[in-house]
C-alpha positions as CSV (number, residue, x, y, z in Angstrom):
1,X,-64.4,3.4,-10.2
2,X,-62.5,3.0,-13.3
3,X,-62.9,5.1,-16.4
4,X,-63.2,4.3,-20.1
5,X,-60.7,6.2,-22.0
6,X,-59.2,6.2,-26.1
7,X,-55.9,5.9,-24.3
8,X,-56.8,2.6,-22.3
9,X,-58.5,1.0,-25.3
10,X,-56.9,-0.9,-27.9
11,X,-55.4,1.1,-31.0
12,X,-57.8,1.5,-34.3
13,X,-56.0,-0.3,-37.2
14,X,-58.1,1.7,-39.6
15,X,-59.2,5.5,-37.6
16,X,-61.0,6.6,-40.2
17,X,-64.0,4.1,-39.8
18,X,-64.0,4.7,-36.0
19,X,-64.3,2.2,-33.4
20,X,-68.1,1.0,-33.8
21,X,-66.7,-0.3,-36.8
22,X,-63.5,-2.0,-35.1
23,X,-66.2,-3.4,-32.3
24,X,-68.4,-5.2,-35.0
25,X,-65.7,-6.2,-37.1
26,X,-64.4,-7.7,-34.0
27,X,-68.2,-9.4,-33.0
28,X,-67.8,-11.0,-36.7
29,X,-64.7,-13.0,-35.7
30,X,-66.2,-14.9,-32.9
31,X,-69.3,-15.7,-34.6
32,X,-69.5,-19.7,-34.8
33,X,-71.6,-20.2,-38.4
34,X,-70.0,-18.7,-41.7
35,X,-73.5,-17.9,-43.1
36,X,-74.1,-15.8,-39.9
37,X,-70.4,-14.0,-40.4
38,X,-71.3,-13.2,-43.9
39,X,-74.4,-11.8,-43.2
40,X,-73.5,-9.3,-40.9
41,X,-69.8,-8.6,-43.0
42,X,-72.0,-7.8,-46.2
43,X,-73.9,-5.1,-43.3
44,X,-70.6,-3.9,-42.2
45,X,-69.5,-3.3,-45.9
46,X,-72.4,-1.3,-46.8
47,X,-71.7,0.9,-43.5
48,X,-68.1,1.3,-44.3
49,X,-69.3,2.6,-48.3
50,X,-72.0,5.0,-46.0
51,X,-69.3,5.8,-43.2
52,X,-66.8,6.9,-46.7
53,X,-68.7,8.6,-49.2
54,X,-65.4,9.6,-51.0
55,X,-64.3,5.9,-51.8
56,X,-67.3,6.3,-54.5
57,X,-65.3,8.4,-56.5
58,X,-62.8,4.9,-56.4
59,X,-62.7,2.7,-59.3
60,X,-64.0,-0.6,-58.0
61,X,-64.5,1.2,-54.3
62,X,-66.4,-2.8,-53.0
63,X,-63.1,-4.4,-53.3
64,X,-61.6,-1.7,-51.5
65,X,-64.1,-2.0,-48.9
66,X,-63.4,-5.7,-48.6
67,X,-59.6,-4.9,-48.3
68,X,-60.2,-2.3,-45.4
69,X,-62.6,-5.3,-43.7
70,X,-59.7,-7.7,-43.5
71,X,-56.9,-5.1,-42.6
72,X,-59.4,-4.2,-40.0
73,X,-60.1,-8.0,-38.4
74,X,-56.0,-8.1,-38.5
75,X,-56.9,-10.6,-41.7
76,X,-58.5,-13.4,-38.7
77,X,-62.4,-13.1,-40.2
78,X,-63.2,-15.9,-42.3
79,X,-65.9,-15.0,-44.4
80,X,-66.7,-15.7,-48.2
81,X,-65.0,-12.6,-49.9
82,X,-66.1,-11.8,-53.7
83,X,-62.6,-10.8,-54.5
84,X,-58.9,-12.2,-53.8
85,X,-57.8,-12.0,-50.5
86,X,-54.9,-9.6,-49.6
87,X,-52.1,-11.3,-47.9
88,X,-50.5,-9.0,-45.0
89,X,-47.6,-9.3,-46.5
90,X,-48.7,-7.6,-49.8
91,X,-50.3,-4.7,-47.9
92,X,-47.7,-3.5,-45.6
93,X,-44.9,-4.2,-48.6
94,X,-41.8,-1.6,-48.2
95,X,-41.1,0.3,-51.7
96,X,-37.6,-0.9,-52.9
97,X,-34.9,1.8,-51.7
98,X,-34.3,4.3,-55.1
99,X,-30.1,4.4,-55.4
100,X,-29.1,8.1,-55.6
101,X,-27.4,8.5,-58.9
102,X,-23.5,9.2,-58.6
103,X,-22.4,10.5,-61.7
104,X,-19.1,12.3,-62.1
105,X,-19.9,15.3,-64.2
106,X,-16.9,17.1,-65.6
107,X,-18.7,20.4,-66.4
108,X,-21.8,21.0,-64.5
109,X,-23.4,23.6,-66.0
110,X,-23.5,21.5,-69.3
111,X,-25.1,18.2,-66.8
112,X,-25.0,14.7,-67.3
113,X,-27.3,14.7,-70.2
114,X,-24.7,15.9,-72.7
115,X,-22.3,13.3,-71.8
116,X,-25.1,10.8,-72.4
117,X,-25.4,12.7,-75.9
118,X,-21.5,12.6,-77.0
119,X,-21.4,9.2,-75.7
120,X,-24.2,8.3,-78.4
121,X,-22.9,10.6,-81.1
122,X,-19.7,9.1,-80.7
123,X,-20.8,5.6,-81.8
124,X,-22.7,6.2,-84.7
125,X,-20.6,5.1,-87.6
126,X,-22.1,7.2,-90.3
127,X,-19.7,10.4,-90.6
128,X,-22.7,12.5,-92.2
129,X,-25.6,11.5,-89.6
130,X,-22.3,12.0,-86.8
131,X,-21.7,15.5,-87.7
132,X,-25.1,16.6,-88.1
133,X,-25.7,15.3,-84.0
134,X,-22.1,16.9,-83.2
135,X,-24.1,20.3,-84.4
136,X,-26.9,19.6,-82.3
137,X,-25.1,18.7,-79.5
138,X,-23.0,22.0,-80.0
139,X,-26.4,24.0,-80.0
140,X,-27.9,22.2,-77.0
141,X,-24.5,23.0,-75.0
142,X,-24.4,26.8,-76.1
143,X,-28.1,26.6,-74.7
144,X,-27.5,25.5,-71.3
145,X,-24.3,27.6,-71.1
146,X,-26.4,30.7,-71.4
147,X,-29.1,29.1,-69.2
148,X,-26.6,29.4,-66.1
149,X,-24.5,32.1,-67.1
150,X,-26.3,35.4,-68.4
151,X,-23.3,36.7,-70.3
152,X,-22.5,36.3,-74.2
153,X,-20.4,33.0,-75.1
154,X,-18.2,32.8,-78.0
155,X,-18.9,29.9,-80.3
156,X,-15.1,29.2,-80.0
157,X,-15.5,28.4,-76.2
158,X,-18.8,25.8,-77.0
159,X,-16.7,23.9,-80.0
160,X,-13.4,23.6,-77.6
161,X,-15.5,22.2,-74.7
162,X,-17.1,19.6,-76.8
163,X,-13.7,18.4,-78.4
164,X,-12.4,17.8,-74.9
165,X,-15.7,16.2,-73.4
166,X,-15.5,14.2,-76.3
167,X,-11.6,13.5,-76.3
168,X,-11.3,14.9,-79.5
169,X,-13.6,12.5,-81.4
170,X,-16.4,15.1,-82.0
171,X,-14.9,18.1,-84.1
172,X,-16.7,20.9,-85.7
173,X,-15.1,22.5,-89.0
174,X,-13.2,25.7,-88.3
175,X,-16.0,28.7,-88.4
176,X,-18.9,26.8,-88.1
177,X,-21.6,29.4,-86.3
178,X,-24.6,27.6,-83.9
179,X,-27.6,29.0,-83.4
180,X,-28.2,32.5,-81.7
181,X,-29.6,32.2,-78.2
182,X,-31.9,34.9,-77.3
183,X,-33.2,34.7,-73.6
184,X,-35.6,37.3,-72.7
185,X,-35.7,38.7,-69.2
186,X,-38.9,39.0,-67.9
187,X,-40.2,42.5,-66.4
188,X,-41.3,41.7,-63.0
189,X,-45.1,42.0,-62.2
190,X,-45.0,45.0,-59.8
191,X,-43.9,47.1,-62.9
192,X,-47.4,46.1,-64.5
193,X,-49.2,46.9,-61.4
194,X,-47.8,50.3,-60.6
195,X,-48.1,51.1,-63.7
196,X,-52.0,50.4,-63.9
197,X,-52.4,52.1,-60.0
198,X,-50.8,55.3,-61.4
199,X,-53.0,55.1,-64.3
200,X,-56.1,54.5,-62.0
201,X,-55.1,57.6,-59.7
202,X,-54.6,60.1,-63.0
203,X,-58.0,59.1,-64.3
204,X,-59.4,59.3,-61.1
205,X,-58.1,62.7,-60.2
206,X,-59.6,63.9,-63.7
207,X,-62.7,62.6,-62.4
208,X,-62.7,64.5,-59.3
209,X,-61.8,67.8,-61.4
210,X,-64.7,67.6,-63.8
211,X,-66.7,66.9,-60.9
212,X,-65.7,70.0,-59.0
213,X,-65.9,72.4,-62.0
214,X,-69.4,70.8,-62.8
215,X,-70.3,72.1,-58.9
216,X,-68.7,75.2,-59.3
217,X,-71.0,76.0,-62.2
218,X,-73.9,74.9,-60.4
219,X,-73.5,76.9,-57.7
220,X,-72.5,80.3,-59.8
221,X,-76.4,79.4,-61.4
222,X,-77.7,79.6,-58.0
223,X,-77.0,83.1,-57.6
224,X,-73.7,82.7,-55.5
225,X,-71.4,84.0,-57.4
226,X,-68.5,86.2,-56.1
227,X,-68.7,89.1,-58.3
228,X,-71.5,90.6,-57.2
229,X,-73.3,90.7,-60.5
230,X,-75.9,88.0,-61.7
231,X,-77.5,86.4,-58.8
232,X,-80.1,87.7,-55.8
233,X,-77.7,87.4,-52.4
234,X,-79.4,85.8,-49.3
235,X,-78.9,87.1,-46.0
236,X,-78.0,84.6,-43.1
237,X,-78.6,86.9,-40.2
238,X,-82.5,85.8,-39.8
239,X,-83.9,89.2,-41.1
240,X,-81.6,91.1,-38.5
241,X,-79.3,93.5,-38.9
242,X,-75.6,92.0,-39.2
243,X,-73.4,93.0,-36.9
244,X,-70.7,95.7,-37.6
245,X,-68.8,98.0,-35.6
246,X,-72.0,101.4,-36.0
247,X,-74.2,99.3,-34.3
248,X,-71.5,98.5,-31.3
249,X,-70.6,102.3,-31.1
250,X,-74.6,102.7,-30.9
């Protein structure tokens, strides 16, 4: 007795139609007339768009469908497609390997970009347009120089750094200032949120005191008041006598 199991059966090409799908595509290819094999392909198209509700959301989800009909049939049916045919080669095409950029940076915590910048600044012939991009470059570089490192940086410091990235081609005049940096620390959230718990507690617990003094009053009304003067006491002895020490001595 042999068994019928996923792992004895030839592998799905495409799983998510399942393999009633796989078997008809299959039955499509040994069909003998093309008018029969269209037929039942144009059946099998509208069961794949039934089987996929989501490829509706798809631009153009039919020629989709007829791509997934060919990669299913291993591109061997030969029916009359309404769009261009898909070559195998097209389909399973390997994206081109990206080449890591190796770029020798000389200070990192300026980057690349700023090289890139001087660079450009650097072979711009007008002197006026030149020394207006040296500025910006100068501001940009004091920016990223406070991005990594939190502490204050003399303007000095940003002006030498750009003479020598620039090889002393890019000079600003002797105290020019660049722009203030102001970076603003951020309180973290928890602050906020004790904050607003503590403030939920204190107005709860002046709830809870109006409420009690709002009893309190009530019950002094009521006649149970411990002074002894305004209300009508009730005994809880059931109309007995309570019990003291006469009545034991009796």
């Amino acid at each position: 007795m042999t068994f019928d199991y996923n792992s004895t059966r030839p592998q799905l090409i495409l799983a998510e139609y399942g393999r009633n799908v796989q078997n008809m595509v299959d039955h499509i290819c040994t069909l003998p007339t093309k008018e029969e094999r269209n037929r039942l392909a144009q059946v099998v198209i509208d069961m794949m768009g039934v089987l996929n509700p989501h490829l509706r959301d798809v631009s153009d989800f039919k020629h989709k469908l007829w791509d997934h009909l060919h990669i299913i049939s291993d591109f061997k049916i030969d029916v009359d497609s309404p769009y261009p045919i898909q070559s195998r080669e097209n389909i399973r095409q390997k994206p081109e390997q990206m080449r890591y950029p190796q770029h020798t940076i000389r200070y990192k915590h300026y980057g690349h970009t700023v090289e890139e910048m001087i660079a450009k600044a650097k072979s711009i012939p007008d002197e006026e347009v030149r020394q207006r991009m040296t500025l910006s470059i100068a501001n940009f570089m004091k920016l990223a120089y406070m991005t990594w490192n939190k502490d204050s940086v003399a303007d000095d410091l940003i002006i030498e750094d750009l003479a020598q990235l620039s090889n002393g081609e890019l000079r600003l005049p002797e105290g020019t200032v660049l722009t203030k940096v102001d970076l603003k620390v951020q309180t973290p959230g928890n602050r906020i949120k004790q904050n607003t718990t503590s403030s939920n507690s204190g107005s709860n617990f002046k709830n809870n005191n109006n409420n009690n003094n709002t009893n309190n009053n009530n019950y002094k009304k009521q006649g149970h008041s411990g002074g002894g003067g305004g209300g009508q006491k009730k005994s809880f002895s059931g109309g007995k006598k309570p019990y003291t020490n006469n009545n034991y001595k009796k």
